[in-house]
BAKOL-78895 format. One line per 2 residues: for each residue x, y, z of N, C-alpha, C. Coordinates in pm, 1 decimal, padded with zeros to 6 digits, always signed. Layout:
<recs>
X Y Z X Y Z X Y Z | ...;
</recs>
This chain:
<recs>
+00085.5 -00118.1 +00000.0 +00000.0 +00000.0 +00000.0 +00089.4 +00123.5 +00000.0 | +00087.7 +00246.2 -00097.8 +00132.1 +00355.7 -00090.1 +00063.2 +00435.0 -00067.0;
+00121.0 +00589.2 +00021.4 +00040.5 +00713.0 -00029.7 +00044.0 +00723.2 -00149.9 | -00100.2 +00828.6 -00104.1 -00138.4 +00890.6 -00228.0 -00147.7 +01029.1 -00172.1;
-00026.2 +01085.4 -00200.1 -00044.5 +01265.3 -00184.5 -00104.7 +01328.7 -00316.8 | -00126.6 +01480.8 -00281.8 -00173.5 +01550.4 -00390.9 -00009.9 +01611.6 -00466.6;
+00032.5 +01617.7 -00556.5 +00211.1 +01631.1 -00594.7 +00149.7 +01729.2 -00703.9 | +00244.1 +01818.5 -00710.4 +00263.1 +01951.0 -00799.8 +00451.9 +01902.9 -00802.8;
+00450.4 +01996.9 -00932.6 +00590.4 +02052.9 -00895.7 +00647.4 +02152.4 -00923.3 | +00759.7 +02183.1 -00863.5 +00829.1 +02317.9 -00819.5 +00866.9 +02314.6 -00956.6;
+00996.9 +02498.9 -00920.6 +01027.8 +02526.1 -01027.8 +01133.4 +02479.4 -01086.0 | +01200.2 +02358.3 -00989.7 +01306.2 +02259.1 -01047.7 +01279.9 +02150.7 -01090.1;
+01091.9 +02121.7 -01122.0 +01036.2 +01987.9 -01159.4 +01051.5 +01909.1 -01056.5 | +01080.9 +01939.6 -00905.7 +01106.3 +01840.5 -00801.7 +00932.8 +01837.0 -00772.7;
+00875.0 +01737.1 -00714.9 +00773.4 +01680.2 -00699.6 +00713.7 +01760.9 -00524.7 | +00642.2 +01853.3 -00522.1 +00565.7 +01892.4 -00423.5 +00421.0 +01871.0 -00382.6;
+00397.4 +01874.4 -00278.1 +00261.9 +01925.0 -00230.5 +00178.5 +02031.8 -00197.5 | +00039.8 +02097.2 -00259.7 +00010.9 +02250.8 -00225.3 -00111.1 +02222.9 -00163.0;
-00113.3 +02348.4 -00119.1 -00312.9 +02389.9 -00149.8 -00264.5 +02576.5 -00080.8 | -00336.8 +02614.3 -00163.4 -00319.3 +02770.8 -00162.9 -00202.8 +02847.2 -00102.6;
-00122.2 +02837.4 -00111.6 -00022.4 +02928.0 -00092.4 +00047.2 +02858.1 +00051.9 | +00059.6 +02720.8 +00014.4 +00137.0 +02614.6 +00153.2 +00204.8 +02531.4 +00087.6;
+00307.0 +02490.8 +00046.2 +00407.3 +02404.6 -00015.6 +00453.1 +02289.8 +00095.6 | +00466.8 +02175.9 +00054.4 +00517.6 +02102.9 +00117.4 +00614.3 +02003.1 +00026.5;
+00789.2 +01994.9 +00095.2 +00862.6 +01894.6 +00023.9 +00936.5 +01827.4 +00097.5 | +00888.6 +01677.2 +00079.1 +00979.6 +01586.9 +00154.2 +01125.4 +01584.7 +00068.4;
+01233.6 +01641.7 +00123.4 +01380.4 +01622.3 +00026.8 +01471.6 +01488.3 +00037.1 | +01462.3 +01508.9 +00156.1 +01579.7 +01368.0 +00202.1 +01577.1 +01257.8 +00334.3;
+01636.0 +01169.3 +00340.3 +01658.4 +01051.9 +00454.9 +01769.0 +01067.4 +00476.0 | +01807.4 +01101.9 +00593.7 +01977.5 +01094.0 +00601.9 +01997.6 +00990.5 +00729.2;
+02113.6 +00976.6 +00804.3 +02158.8 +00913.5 +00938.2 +02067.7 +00757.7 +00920.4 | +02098.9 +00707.1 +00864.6 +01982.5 +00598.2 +00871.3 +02059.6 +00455.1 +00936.5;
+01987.7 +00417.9 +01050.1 +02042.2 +00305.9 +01128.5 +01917.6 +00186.6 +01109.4 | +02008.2 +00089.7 +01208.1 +01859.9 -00022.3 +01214.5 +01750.1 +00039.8 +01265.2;
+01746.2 +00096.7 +01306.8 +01602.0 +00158.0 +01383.1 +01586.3 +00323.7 +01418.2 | +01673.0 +00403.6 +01328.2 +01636.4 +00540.1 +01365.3 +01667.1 +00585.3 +01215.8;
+01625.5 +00702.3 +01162.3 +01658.9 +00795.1 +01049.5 +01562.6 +00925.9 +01067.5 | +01660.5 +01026.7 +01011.8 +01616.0 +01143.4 +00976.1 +01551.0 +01200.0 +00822.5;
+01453.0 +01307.4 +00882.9 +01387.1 +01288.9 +00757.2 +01385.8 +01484.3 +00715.5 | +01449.2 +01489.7 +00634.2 +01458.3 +01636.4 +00634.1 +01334.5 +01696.5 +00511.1;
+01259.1 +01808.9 +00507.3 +01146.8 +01841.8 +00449.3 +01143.6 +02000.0 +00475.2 | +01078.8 +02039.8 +00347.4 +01053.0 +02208.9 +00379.8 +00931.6 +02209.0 +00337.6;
+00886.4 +02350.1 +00442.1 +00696.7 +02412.6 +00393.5 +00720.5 +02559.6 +00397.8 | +00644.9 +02600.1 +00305.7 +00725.9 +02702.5 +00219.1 +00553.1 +02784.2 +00270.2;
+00507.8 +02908.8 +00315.5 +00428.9 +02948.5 +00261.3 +00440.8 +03083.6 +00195.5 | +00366.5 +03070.8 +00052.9 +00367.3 +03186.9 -00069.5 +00259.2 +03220.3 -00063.5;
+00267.7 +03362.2 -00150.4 +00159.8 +03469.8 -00149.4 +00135.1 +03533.3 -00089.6 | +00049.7 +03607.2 -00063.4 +00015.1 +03741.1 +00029.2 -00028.3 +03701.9 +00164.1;
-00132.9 +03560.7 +00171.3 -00197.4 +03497.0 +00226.0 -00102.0 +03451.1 +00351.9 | -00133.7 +03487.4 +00502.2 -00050.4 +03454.8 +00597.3 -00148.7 +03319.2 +00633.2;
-00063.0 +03199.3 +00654.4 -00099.9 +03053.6 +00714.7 -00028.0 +03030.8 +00775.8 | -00082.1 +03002.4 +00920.8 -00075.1 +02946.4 +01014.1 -00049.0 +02815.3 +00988.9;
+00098.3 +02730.7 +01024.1 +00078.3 +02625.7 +01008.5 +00102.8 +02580.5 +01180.5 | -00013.9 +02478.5 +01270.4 -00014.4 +02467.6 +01343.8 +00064.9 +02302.8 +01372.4;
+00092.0 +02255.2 +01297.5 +00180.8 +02103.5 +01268.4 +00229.0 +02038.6 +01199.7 | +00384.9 +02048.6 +01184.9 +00458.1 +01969.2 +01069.9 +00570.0 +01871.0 +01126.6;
+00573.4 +01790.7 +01002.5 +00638.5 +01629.0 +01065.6 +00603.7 +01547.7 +00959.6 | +00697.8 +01394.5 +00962.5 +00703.6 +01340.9 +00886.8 +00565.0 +01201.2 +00926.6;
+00474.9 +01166.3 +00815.7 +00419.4 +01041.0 +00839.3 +00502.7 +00912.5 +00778.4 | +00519.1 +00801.6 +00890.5 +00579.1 +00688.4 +00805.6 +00532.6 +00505.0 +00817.9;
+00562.8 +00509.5 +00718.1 +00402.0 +00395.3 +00699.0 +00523.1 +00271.6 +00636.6 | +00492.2 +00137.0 +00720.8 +00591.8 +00018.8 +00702.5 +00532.4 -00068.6 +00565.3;
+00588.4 -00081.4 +00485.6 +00574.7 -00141.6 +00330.5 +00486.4 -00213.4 +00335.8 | +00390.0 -00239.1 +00343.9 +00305.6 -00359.1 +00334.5 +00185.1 -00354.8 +00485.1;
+00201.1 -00261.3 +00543.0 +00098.9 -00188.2 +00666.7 -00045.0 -00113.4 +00625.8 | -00085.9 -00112.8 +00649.9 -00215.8 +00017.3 +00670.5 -00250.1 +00124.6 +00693.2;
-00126.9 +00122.3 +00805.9 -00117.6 +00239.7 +00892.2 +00024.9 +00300.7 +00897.2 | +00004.6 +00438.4 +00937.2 +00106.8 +00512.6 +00918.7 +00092.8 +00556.3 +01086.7;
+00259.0 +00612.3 +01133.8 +00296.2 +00680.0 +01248.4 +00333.6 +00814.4 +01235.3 | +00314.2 +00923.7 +01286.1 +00354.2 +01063.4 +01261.8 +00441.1 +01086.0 +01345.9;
+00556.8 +01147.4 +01272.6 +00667.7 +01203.9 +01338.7 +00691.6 +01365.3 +01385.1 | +00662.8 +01450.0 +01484.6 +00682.5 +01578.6 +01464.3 +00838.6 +01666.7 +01411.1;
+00837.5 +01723.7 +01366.1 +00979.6 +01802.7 +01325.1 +00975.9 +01955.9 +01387.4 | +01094.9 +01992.4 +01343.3 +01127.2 +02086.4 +01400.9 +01258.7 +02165.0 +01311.8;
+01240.1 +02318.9 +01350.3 +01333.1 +02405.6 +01241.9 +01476.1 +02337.9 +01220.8 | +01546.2 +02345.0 +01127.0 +01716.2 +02286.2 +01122.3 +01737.3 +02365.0 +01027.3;
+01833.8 +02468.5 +01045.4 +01856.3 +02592.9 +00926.8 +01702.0 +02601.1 +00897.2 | +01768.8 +02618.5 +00758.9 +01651.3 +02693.0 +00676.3 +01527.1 +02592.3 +00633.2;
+01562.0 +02429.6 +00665.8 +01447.1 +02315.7 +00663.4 +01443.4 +02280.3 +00817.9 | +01353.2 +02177.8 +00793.4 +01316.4 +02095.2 +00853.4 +01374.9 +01957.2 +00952.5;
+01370.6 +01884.7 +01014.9 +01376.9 +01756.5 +01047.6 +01354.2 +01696.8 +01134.7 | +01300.6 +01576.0 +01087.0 +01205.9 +01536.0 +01226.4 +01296.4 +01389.3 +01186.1;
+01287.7 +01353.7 +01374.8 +01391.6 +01210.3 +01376.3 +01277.1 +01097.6 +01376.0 | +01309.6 +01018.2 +01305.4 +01227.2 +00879.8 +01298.2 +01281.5 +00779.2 +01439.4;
+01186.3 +00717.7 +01465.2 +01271.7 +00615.4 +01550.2 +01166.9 +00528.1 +01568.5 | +01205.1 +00366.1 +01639.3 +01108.2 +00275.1 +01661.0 +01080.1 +00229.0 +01540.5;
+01200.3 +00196.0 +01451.0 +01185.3 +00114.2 +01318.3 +01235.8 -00017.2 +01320.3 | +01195.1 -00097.7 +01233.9 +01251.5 -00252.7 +01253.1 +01391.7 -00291.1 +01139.2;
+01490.4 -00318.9 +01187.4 +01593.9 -00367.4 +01098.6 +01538.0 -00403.1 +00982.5 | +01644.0 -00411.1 +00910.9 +01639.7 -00478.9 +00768.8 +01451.8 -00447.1 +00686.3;
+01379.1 -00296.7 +00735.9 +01254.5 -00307.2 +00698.7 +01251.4 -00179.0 +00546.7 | +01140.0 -00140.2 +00534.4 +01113.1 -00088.9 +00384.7 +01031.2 -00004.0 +00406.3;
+01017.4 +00123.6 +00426.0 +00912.6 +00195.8 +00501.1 +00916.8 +00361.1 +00408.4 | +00800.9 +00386.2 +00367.0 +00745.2 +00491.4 +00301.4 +00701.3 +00648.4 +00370.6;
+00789.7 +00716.5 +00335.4 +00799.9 +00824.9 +00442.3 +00737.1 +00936.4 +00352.9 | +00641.2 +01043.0 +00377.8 +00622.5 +01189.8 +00368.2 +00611.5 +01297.9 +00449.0;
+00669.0 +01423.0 +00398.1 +00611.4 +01507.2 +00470.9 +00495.0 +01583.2 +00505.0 | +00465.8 +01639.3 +00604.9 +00270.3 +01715.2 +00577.3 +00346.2 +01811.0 +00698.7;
+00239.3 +01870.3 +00645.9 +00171.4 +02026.3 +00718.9 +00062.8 +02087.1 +00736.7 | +00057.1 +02130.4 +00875.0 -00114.5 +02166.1 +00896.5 -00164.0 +02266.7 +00942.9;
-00252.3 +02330.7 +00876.0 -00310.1 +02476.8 +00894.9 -00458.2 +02470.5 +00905.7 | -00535.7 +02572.2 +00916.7 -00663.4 +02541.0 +00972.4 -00739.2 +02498.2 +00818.2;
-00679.5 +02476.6 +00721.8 -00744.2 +02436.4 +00570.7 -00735.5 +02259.9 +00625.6 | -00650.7 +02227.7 +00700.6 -00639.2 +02107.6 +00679.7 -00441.2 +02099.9 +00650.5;
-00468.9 +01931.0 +00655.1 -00334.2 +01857.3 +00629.0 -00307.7 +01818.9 +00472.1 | -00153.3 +01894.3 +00439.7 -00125.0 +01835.2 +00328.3 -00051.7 +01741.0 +00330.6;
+00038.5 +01709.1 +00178.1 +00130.3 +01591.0 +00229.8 +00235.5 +01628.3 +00147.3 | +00386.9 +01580.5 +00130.5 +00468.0 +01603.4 +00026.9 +00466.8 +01458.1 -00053.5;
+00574.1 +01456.2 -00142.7 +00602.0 +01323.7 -00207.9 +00654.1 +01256.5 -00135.0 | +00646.9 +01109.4 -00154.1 +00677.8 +01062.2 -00088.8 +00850.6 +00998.0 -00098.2;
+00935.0 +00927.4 -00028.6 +01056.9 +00879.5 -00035.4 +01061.5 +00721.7 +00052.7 | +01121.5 +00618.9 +00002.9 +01128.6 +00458.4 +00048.2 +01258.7 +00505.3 +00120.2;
+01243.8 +00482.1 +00234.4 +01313.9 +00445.4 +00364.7 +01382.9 +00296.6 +00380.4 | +01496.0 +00233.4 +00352.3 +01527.5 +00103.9 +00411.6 +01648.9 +00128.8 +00534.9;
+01586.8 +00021.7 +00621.5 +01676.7 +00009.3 +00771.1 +01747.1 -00116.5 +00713.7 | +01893.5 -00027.4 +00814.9 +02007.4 -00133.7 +00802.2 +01996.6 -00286.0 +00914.9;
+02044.5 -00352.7 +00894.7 +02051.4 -00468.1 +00982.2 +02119.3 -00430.2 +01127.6 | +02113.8 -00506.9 +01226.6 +02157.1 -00486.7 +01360.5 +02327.3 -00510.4 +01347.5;
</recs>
């Protein structure tokens, strides 16, 4: 089972998420162990239009699950990153970013996560 985000894309053809003047992009996985990784993401808001975004963080959903776990993040420079943890070795796990304002939750594209062995 995959998400299904809503994906636009930027002006580098990189694959985003909108809804009125709220961008969301999952960029990268970095530090990745048997059971922890980082997930770095930016939310951009454009236009005149001030949004409140009241919650951002990564959702991550194990390859072949139902369900997804939300990760909160937090500023790092000029992005994002929220630490994953409570993952299973050697697993396959589908990560995005979202953001939430009183319109609701978006999502970014998504990125495949694999954990290393113990």
């Amino acid at each position: 089972m995959a998400f299904t985000p809503y994906v636009g894309k930027d002006k580098n053809d990189k694959p985003v998420s909108h809804r009125r003047g709220l961008n969301v992009t999952t960029k990268s996985i970095e530090n990745v162990t048997a059971t922890t990784a980082d997930c770095i993401y930016v939310v951009q808001v454009t236009g005149a239009e001030k949004i409140a975004i009241t919650a951002s963080g990564v959702s991550v959903m194990k390859r072949g699950d139902k369900f997804s776990k939300k990760f909160p993040g937090r500023m790092s420079g000029a992005d994002y990153k929220a630490r994953i943890s409570g993952l299973a070795p050697k697993s396959v796990y589908l990560v995005r970013a979202y953001a939430t304002s009183a319109e609701g939750t978006i999502y970014g594209y998504e990125l495949s996560l694999e954990t290393k062995s113990n």
